[in-house]
Backbone bond lengths (Angstrom), bond angles and torsions (degrees), N, CA, C in turn:
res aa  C-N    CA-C-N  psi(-1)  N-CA   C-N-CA  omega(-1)  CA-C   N-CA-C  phi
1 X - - - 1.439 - - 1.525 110.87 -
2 X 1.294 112.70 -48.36 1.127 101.57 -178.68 1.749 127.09 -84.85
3 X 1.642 126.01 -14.44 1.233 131.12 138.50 1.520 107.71 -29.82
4 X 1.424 125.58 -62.21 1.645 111.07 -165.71 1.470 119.86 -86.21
5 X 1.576 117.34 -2.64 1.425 123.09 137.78 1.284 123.91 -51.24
6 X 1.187 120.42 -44.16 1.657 118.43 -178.59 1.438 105.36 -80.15
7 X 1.214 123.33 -32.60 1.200 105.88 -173.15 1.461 116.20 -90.37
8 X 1.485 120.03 21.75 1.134 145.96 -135.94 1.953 92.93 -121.37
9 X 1.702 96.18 -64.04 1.361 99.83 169.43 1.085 125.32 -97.97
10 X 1.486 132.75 22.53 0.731 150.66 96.33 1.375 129.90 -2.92
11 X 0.987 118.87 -85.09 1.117 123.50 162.50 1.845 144.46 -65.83
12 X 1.711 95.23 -8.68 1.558 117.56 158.21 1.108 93.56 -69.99
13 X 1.493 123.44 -83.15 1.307 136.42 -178.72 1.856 119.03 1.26
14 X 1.471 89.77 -47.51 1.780 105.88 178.58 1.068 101.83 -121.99
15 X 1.241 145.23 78.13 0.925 172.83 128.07 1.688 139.58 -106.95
16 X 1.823 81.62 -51.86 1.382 120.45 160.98 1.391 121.50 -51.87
17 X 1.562 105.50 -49.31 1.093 104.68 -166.49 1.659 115.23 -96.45
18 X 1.301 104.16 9.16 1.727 126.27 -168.15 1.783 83.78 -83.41
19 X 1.389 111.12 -56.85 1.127 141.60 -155.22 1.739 104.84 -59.78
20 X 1.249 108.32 -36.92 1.123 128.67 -174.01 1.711 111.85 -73.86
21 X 1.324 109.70 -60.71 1.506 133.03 158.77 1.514 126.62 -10.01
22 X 1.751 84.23 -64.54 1.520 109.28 176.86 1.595 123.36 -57.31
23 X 1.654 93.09 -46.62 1.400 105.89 176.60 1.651 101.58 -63.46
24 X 1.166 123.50 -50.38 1.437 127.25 -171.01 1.719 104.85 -52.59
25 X 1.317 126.35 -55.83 0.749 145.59 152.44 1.733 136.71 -23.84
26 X 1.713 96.04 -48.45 1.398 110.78 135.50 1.382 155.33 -58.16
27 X 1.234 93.15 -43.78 1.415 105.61 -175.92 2.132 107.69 -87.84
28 X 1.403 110.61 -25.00 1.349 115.30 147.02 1.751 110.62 -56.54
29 X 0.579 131.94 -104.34 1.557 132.51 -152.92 1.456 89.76 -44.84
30 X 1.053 152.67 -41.92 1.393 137.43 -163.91 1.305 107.57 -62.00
31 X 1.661 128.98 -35.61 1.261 139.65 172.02 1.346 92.02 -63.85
32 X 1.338 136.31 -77.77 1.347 131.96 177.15 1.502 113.28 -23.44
33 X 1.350 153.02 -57.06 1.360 153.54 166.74 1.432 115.78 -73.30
34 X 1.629 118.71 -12.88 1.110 91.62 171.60 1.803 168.98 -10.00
35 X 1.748 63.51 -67.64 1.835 103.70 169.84 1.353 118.39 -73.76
36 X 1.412 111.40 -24.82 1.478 104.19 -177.50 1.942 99.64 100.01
37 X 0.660 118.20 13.85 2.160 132.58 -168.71 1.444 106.18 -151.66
38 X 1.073 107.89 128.80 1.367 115.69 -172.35 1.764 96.16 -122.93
39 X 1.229 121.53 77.81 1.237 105.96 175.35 1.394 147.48 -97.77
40 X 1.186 131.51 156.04 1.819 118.87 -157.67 1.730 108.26 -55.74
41 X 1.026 101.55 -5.51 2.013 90.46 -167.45 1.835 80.94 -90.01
42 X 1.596 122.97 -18.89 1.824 108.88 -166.95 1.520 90.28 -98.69
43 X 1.433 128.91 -31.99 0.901 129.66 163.96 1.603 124.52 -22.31
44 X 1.418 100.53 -92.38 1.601 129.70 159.66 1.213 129.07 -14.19
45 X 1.888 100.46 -40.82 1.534 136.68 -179.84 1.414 84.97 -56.97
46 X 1.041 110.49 -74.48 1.630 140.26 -137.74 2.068 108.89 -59.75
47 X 2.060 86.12 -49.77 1.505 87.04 162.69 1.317 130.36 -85.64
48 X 1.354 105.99 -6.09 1.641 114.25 163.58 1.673 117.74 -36.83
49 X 2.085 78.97 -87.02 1.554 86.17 155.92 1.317 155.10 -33.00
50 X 1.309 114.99 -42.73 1.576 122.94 177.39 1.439 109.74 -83.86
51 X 1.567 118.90 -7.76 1.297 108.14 178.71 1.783 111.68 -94.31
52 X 1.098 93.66 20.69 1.677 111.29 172.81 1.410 133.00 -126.75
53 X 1.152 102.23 3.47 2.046 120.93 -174.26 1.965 91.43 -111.77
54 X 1.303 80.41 133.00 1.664 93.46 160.60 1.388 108.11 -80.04
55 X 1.238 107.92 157.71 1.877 133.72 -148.33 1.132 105.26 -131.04
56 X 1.187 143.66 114.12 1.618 125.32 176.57 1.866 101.77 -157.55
57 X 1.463 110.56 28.29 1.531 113.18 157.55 1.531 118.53 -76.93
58 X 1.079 107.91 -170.75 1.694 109.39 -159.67 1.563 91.32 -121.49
59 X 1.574 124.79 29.41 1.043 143.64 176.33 1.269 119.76 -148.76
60 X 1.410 134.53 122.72 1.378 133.44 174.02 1.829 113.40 -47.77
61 X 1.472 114.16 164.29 1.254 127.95 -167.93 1.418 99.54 -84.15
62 X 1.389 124.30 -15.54 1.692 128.97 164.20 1.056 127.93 -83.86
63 X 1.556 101.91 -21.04 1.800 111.46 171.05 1.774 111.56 -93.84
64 X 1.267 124.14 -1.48 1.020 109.48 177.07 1.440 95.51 -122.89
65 X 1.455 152.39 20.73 1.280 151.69 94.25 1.418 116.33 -17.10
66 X 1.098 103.90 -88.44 1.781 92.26 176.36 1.545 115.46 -58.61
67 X 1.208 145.37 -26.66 1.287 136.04 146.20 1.520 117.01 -25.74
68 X 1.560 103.26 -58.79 1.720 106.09 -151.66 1.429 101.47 -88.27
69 X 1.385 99.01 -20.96 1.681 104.35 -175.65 1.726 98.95 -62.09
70 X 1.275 118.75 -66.76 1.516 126.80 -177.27 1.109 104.29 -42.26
71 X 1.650 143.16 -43.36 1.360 136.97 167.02 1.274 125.53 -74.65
72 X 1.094 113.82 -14.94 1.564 123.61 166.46 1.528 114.94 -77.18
73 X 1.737 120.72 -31.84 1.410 110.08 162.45 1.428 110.30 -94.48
74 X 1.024 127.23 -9.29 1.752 125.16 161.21 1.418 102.35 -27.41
75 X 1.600 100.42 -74.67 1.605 122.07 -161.30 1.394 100.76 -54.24
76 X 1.500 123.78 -44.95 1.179 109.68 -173.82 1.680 123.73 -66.73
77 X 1.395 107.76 -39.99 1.465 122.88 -176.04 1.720 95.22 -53.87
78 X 1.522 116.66 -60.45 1.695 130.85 -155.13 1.772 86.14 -90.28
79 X 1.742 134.13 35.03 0.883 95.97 148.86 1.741 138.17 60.52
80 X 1.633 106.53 13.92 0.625 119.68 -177.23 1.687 129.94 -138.29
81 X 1.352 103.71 30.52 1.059 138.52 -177.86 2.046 117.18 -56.13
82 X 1.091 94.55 -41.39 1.436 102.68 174.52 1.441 108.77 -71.70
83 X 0.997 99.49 -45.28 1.797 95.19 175.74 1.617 107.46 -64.19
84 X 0.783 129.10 -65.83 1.341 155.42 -138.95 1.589 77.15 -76.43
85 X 1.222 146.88 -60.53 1.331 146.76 147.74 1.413 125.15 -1.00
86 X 1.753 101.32 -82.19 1.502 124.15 -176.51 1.677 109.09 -53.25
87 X 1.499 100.94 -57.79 1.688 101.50 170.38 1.321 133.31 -32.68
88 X 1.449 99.59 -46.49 1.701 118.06 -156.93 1.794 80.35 -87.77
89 X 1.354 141.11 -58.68 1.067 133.84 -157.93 1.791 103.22 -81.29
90 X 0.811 114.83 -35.24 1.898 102.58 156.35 1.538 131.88 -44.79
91 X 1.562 98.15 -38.63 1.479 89.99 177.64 1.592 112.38 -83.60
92 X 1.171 130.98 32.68 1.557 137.50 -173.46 1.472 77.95 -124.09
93 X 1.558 121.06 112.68 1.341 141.95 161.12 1.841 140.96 -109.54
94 X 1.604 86.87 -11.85 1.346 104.27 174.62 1.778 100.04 -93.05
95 X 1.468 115.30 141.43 1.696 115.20 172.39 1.091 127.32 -54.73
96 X 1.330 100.91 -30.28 1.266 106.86 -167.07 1.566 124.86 -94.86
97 X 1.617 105.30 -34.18 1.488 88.44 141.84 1.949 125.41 -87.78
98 X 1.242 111.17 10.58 2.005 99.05 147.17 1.610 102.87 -60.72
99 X 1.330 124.11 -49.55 1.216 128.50 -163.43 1.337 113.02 -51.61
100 X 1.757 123.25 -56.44 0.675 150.25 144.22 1.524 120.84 -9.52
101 X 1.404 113.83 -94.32 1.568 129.56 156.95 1.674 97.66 -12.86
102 X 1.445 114.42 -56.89 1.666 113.88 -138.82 1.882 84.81 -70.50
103 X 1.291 105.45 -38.44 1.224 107.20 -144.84 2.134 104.94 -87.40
104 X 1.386 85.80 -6.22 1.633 109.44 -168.23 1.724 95.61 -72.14
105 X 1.784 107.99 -62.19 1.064 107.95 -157.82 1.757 107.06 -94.04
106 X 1.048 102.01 -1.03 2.116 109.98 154.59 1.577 106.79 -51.12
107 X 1.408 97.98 -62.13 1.121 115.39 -173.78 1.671 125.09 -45.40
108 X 1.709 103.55 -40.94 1.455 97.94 -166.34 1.288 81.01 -111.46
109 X 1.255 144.24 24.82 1.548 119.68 175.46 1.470 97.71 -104.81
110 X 1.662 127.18 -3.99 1.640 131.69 153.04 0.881 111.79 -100.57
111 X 1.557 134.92 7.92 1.361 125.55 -179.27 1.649 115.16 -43.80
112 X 2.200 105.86 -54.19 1.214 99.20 -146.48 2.006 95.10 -80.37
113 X 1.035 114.93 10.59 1.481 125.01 -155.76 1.492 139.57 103.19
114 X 1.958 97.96 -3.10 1.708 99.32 -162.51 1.298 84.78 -140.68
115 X 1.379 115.28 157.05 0.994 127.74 172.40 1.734 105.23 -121.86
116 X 1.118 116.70 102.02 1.755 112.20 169.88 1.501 116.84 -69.50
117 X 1.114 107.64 -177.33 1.674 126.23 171.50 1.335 97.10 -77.30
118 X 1.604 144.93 -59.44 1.377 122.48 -172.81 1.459 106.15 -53.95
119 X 1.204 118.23 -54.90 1.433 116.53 178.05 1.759 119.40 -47.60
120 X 0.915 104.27 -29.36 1.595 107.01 172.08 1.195 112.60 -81.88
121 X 0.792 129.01 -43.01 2.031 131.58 173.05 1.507 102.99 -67.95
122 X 1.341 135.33 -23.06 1.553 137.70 172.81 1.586 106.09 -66.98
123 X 1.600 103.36 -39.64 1.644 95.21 -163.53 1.658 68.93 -93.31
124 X 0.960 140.99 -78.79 1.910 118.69 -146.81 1.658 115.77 -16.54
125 X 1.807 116.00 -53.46 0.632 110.88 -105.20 2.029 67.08 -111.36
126 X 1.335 110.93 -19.58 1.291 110.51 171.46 1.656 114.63 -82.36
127 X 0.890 124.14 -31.67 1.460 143.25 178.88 1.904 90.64 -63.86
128 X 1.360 131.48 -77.46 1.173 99.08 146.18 1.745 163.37 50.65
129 X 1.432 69.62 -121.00 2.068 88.54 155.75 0.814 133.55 -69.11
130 X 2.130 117.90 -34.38 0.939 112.70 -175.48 1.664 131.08 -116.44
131 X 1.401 85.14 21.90 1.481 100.51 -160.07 1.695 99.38 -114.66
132 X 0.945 115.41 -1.80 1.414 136.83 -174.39 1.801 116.35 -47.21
């Protein structure tokens, strides 16, 4: 009984942290579409990054790109971007990836050289949540 408890959280454990990823993962590319421009220097950013995070969904890191991308302009079209924000950056519970996150989407919101006003209301509003 108690072997299939451990392997139990165990397996939250990585789950959790799959879970975590995604959001990270999210809340990057959403800075990336922000603007409405997706450009090769945020691009580049983007595959930089992912070619350095362990992967362990039941979906490739290209299939849940075009997934998150389509929900990432959802939110923007429906105006619903703040939510769609707060959510995704709640489920990041360890500090260190908040730290992470904070320091992820700094990063690509100068990637292409500019920083806009949507992009500035993205980090306010995540900085925020997660800095709390």
């Amino acid at each position: 009984m108690k072997f299939d408890s451990l392997i139990q959280s165990i397996d939250m454990g990585h789950c959790q942290d799959q879970q975590q990823r995604e959001a990270l993962f999210d809340l990057v590319l959403f800075l990336i579409a922000a603007d409405g421009v997706i450009t090769e220097k945020e691009s580049e950013f983007l595959r930089n990054w992912l070619s350095t995070i362990e992967w362990s969904a039941s979906v490739t890191k290209e299939e849940y790109y075009s997934s998150a991308l389509l929900k990432c302009y959802a939110a923007i079209k429906t105006k619903t971007a703040d939510d769609y924000l707060t959510h995704r950056a709640k489920l990041l519970i360890d500090s260190d990836i908040k730290q992470q996150a904070m320091k992820l989407v700094r990063e690509v919101a100068v990637a292409d050289g500019e920083l806009d006003e949507v992009e500035q209301q993205v980090l306010n509003l995540l900085s925020d949540v997660l800095e709390q």
